[in-house]
C-alpha positions in Angstrom: 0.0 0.0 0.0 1.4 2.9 -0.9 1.0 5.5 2.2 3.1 8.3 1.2 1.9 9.3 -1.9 -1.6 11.1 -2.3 -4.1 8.9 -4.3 -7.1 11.4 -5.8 -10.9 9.4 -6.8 -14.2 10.7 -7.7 -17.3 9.5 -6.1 -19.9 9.7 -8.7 -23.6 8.7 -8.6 -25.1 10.2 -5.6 -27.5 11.9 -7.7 -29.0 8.6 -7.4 -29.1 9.3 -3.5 -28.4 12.2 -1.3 -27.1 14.7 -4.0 -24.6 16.8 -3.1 -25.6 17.4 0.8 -23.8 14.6 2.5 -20.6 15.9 0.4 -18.9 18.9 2.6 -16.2 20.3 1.9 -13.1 18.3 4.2 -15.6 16.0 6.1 -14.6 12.0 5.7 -16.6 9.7 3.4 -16.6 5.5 4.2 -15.6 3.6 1.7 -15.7 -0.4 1.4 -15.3 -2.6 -1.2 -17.9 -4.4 -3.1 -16.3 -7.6 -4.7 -20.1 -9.3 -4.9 -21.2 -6.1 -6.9 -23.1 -7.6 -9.9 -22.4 -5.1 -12.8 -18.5 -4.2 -11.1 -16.3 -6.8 -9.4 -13.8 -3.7 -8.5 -16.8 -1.5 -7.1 -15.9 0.5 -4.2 -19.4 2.0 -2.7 -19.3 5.2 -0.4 -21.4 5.3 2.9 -22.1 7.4 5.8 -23.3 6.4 9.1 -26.9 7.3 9.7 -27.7 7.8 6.0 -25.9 4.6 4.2 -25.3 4.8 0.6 -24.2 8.2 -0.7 -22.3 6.9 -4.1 -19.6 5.2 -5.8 -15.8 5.7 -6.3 -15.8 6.0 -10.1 -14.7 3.5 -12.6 -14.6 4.9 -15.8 -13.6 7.2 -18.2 -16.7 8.9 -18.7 -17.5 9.3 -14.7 -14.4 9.7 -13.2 -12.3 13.4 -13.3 -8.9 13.9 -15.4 -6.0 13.1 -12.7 -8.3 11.2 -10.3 -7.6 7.2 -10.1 -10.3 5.0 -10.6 -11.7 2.0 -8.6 -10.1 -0.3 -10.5 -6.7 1.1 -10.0 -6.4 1.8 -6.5 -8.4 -1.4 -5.8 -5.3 -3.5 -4.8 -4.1 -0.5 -3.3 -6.0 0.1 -0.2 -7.5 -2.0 2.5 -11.0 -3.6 2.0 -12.5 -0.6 4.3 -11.4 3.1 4.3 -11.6 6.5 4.3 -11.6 9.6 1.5 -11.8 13.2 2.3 -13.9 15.8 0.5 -11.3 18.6 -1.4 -13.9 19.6 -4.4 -17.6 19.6 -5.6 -19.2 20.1 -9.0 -22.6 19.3 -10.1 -21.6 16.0 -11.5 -18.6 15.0 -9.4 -16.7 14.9 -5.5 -13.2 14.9 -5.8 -11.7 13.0 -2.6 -8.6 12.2 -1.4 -7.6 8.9 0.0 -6.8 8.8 3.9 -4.1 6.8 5.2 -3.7 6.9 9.1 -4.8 5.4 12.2 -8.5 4.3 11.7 -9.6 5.0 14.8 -8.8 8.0 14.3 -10.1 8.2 11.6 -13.6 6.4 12.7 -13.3 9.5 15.5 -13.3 12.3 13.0 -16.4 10.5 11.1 -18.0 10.2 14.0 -17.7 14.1 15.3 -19.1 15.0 11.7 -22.2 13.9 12.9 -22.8 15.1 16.3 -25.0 17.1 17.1 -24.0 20.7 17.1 -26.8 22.8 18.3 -25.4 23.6 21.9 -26.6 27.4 21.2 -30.5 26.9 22.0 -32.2 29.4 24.4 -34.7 27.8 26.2 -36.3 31.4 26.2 -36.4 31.7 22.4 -38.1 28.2 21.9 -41.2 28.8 23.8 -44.0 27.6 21.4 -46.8 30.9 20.9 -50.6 30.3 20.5 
């Protein structure tokens, strides 16, 4: 595995589930491998905890962006489960960066993402008016 040099992907197809939202800019995306996948034995599927789904790492021409790797390529090249961070978003495509480091870590970071953040409530402000 090659840990010292930066490997680049695109997720593509989450149009087919959460759009763009899940995608923001430096948060951590799952990734896993998908070896049963029945149209793509090198598929690589992106998920997030609480919502599932969110994608695919691309793996082909047509889908994947010019100097970003595909499935297929990296596929040998990282572990069965793993991590990519968000750099870039366009209307068709998320340009990630592959994470190597200490997983839990890692799982940590993930995990913060999704706290909840709203420690700024007023109990005076939410008072519900008839």
């Amino acid at each position: 595995m090659a840990k010292n040099k930066n490997i680049f992907v695109t997720i593509t197809g989450f149009q087919h589930y959460y759009g763009r939202e899940p995608f923001q800019i430096g948060n951590l995306i799952r990734c896993a491998k998908e070896p049963g996948n029945p149209y793509d034995s090198d598929a690589i599927r992106a998920f997030l905890p609480y919502i599932g789904k969110v994608g695919y790492i691309a793996n082909s021409p047509q889908t994947k962006a010019g100097g970003t790797e595909s499935a297929s390529r990296i596929y040998e090249r990282v572990p069965k489960r793993f991590y990519v961070r968000v750099l870039f978003t366009t209307c068709t495509k998320i340009i990630c960066r592959v994470e190597f480091g200490d997983m839990s870590d890692l799982n940590a970071e993930l995990e913060s993402q999704t706290e909840d953040k709203w420690d700024d409530w007023d109990d005076e402000d939410d008072e519900i008016q008839f």
